[in-house]
N, C-alpha and C positions, 0 to 999 in steps of 0.2 A: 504494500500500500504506500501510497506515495506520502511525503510529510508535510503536503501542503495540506491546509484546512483544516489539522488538527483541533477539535473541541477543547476549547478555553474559556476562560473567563462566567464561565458555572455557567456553560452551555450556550450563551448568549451567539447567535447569529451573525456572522460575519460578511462584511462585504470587502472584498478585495482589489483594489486598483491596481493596474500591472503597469508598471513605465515601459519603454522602448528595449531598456535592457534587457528586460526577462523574454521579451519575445523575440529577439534576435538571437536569444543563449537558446528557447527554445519555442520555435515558436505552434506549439502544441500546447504550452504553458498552462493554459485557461481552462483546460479540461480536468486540471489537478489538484482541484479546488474542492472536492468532493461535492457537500450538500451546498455549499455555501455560493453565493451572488460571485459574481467577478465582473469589474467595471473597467471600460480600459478610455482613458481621455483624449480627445480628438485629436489633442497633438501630436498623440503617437500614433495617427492614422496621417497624420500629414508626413512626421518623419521617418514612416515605412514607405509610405507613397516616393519620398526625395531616395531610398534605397533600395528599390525594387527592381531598378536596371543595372546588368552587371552579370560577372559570373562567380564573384566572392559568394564564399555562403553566408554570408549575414545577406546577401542578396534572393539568396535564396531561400532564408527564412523570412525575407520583409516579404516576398510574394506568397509565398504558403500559405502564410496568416491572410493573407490579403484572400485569397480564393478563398479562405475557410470560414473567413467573416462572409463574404458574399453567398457560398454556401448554406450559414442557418440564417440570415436574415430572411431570403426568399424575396418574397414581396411586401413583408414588414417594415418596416418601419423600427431602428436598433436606436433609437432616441425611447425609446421606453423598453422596458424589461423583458427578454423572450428566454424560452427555455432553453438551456442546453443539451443538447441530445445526448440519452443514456440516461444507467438507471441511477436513483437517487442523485442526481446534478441538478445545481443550481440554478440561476438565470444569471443573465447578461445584458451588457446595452452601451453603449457610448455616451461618456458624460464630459459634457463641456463647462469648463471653470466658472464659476459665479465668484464674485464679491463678497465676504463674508466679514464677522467683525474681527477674525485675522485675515488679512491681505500679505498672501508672500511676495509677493510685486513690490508693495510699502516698502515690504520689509530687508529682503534680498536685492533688490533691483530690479527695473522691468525690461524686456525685450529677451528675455530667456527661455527656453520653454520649460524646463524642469518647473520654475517657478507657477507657469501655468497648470503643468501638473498638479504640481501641490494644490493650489486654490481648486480643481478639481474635487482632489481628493478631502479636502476641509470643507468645499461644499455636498459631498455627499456627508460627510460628518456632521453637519448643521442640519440635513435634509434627513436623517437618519438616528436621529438618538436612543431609540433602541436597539439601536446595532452597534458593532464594533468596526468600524473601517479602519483598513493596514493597508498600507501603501508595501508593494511588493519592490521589491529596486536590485540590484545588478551592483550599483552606482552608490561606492559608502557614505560619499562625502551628501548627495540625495537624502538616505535614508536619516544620517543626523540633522539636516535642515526639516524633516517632517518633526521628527521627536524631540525639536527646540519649542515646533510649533503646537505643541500637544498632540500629534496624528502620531498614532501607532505604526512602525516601519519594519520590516522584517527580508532579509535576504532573501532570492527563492532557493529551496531547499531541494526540491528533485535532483537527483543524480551528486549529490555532494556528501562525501565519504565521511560515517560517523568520527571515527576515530583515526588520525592518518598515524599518529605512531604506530598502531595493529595495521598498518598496511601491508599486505602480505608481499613477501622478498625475495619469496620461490626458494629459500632456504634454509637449512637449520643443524644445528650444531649437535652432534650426539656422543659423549663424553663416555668412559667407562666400557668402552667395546672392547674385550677380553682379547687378547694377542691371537690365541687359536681361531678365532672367528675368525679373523681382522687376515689371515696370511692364508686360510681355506677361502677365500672371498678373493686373497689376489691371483690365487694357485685358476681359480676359475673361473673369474670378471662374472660371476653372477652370484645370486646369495638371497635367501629365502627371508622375509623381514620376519617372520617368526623369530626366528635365529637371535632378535634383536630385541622382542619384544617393543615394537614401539607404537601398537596398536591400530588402530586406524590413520591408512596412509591417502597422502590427496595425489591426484592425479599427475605425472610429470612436476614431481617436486624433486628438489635435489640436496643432499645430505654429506654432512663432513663426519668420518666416521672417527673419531680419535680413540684409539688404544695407549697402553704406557708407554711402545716401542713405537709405531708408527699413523699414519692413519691416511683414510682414502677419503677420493670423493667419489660420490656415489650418487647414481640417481632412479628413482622408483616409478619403472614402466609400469602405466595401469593398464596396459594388456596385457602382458604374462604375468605380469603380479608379483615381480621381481624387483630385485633391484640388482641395477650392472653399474663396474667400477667405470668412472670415467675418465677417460686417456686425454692425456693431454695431446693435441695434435694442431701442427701448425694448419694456416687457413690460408690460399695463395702468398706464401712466403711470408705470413705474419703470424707469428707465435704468441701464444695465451701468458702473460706474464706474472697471472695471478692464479689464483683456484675458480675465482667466481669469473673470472672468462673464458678461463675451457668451461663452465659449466653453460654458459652463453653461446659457446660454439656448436659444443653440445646439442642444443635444442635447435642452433640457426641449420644443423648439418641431421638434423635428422626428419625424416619425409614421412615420419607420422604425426608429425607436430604440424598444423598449416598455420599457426598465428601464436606467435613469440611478441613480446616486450621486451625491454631493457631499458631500465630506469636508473640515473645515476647521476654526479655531477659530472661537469665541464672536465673532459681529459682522462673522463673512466675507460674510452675506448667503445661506444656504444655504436657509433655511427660505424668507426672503423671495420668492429668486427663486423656489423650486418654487410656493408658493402665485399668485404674479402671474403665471406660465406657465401656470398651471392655470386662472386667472382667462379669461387669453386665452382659452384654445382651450373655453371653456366650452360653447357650441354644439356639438361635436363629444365630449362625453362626458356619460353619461347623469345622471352626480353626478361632485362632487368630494370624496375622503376623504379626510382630514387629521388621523394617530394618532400617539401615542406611548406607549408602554410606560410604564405608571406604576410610579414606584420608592421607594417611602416613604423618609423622611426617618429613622425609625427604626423597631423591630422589630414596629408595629403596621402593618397593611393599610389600605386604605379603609373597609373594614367598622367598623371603631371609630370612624368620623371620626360627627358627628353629623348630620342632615338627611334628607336624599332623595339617590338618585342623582346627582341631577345638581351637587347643592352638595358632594357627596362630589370628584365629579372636577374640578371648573370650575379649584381652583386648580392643580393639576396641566396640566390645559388650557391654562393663563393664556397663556403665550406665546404658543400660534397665535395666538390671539383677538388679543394685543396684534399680531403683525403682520397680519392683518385689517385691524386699526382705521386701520395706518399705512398700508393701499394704501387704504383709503376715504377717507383724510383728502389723499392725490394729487389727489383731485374735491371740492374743497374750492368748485370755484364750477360745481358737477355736481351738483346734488341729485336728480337722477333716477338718475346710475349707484349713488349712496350709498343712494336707496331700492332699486334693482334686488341690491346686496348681500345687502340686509335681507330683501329679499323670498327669494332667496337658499337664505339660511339659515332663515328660517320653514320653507320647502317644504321644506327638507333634500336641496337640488340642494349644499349645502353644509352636509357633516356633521364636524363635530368632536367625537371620540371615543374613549375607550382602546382601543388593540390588541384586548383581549380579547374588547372589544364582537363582533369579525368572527368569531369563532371558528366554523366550519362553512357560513361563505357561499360563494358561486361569487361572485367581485366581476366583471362583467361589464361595459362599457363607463364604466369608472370610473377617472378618474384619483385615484389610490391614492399619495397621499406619506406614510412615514414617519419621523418626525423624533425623535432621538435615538437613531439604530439601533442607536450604541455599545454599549446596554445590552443588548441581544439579542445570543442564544446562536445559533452556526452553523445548529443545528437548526430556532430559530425563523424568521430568514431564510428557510430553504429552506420551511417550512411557512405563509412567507406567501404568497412567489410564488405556491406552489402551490395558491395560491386563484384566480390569477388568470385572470379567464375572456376569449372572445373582444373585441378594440377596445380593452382597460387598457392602461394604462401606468402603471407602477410606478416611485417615485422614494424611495430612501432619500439622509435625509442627518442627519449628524453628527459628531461630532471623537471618533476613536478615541482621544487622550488626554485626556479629560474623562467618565471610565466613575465610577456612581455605585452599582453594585453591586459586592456583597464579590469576588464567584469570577469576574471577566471581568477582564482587561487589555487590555492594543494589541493584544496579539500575540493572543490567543483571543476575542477580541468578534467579534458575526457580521458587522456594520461589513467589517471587515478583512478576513475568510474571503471576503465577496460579490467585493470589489473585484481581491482576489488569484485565486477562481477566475474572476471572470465575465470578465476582461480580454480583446480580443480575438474574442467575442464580436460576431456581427452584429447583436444585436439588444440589445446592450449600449451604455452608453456614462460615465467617470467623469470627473469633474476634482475637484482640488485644489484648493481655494481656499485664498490666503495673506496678502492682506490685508486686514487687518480695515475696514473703513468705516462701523463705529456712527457712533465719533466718535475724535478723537485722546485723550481721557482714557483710554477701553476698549482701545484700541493700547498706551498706555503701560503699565494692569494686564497684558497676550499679551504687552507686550516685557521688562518690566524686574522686575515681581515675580512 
């Protein structure tokens, strides 16, 4: 059940006004309301209307919403109260700001829209005193201009992760593993978790087995119902420097996994490894995609930058490309694998490209990584997978505390929502990564500033 509309306030009937934010995060939002009214203020039907052309997915949720208001209205009239379809749902309607004896305009300054919002949502609070109106908001510095003004303000809460220190890390340490185990287990890379007693095991999870003398890492197939040691094995000429990236490898290099994570700071080697996993098994996938969600740097698009297309996105691209250059520069006395690269990427058996570029494809035999998932909304996760056609395998990776858009955190990036639903999962598999391995200067910015 979703956490929006939770009974409060010793029952008393809520009505709920949604700003711009929540419907761009999701714009199904309003359905999540349970019993309870949900209000949304004309402003944010003008400032969906100004981003409804485009191929960003905020473009894509400003028109959704847009058919789906048009949908229940009908031939109504959404200036008065209509029901929402489904059972026990509330109603809905469009309400435009009135004047009240607090004026956010007075008080904030006029010519803003949020400020319109607000007066919105203070005139359903005037119009409504048996109710409880909460301003829903995206937008923190929003929600504390309501609750300066007495209007109750509330995050939206769908798809945002209770607890993120229990966020699950695909890993876990198991201490006390008796020597005889620990070397019948190496004698024959596989090993019965009885053995271990460690009870109920989750699907594709992986384990550090420590004895007095030695210890293995291990990871537990939930199809034979084993667990097999894990070899550390280089990945087109880049070798696993830690335990938790052969465990990485691990999952990127095995083809009953189809959708991997890798979550971590700057310089854990997230990107790295998916791209030189990808590299490998290149024969066995018909392309290699390699995207990320571009996030301007400020309130301009790519569309203002100057050029063509492609010089529009290259510096946003930069990174793949620079790790490219560092797995070609492995075959530094290989001039044929560094032209087969090139060649490569001419033919577009290796495409680097923004998210948005995919928008309506079936991706079909394509190993599909995207890197800085952080920025992406629960929604858009679930609408990329759901590209994915027969033989893909999908790999997000990125560090849910380094988010570069206004309305996402740890707790509500889609990052976080993948790893917390997909866990478990048979056709899943995540790790953690925790040390950084740039270099020790890039360790000492992740440790000390």
């Amino acid at each position: 059940m979703s956490k929006e509309g939770k009974t409060r306030a010793g029952g008393k009937k809520k009505i709920f006004v949604l700003d711009t934010s929540v419907i761009l995060y999701d714009h199904n939002a309003f359905q999540n309301f349970q019993e309870n009214d949900v209000a949304i203020p004309i402003q944010v039907l003008e400032e969906l209307d100004n981003m409804k052309n485009g191929n960003d997915t905020r473009n894509f949720e400003a028109r959704s919403f847009i058919r789906m208001m048009d949908d229940l209205s009908q031939n109504n009239l959404i200036s008065h109260w209509l029901p929402l379809h489904g059972i026990n749902k509330g109603q809905f309607k469009i309400v435009v700001d009135k004047k009240t004896d607090t004026d956010a305009e007075e008080i904030f300054g006029d010519g803003k829209v949020d400020h319109r919002i607000l007066n919105a949502a203070l005139g359903l609070q005037h119009e409504n005193p048996d109710k409880r109106v909460i301003l829903v908001s995206k937008d923190i510095c929003l929600r504390l201009k309501a609750k300066s003004l007495d209007l109750h303000a509330e995050d939206y809460e769908t798809g945002k992760i209770k607890n993120l220190e229990q966020l699950y890390t695909g890993k876990a340490i198991v201490n006390k593993v008796p020597d005889k185990v620990l070397t019948t287990f190496a004698k024959n890379g596989i090993l019965n978790p009885d053995d271990l007693e460690l009870g109920s095991l989750q699907n594709n999870h992986f384990y550090i087995l420590h004895g007095k003398k030695r210890s293995i890492p291990a990871f537990y197939n939930g199809q034979s119902k084993q667990l097999e040691e894990v070899v550390e094995q280089p990945v087109f000429n880049i070798s696993p420097k830690n335990v938790e990236q052969s465990f990485a490898i691990h999952a990127l290099l095995n083809p009953n996994i189809k959708l991997v994570s890798i979550q971590g700071n700057a310089g854990t080697g997230k990107t790295l490894l998916a791209l030189a996993s990808a590299l490998e098994q290149r024969k066995d996938f018909r392309q290699i995609y390699v995207t990320r969600p571009i996030v301007p740097l400020s309130n301009k698009d790519i569309g203002f930058l100057p050029g063509d297309i492609k010089s529009k996105i290259d510096p946003y691209m930069a990174p793949i490309w620079d790790n490219l250059k560092f797995i070609k520069d492995q075959f530094s006395d290989d001039d044929k694998v560094k032209l087969k690269i090139d060649e490569m990427v001419t033919n577009e058996k290796i495409a680097i490209a923004p998210l948005a570029f995919i928008r309506g494809r079936t991706l079909t035999k394509i190993f599909f990584i995207v890197d800085e998932a952080q920025n992406l909304t629960p929604h858009e996760i679930k609408t990329i997978i759901s590209r994915a056609g027969e033989h893909s395998k999908f790999v997000f990776t990125g560090d849910i505390y380094q988010i570069d858009t206004p309305y996402l955190d740890a707790e509500s990036n889609g990052l976080s929502y993948l790893i917390d639903k997909a866990k478990n999962h048979p056709l899943y598999a995540h790790i953690t990564l925790q040390k950084g391995e740039r270099s020790e200067l890039a360790n000492l910015a992740t440790e000390l500033l």
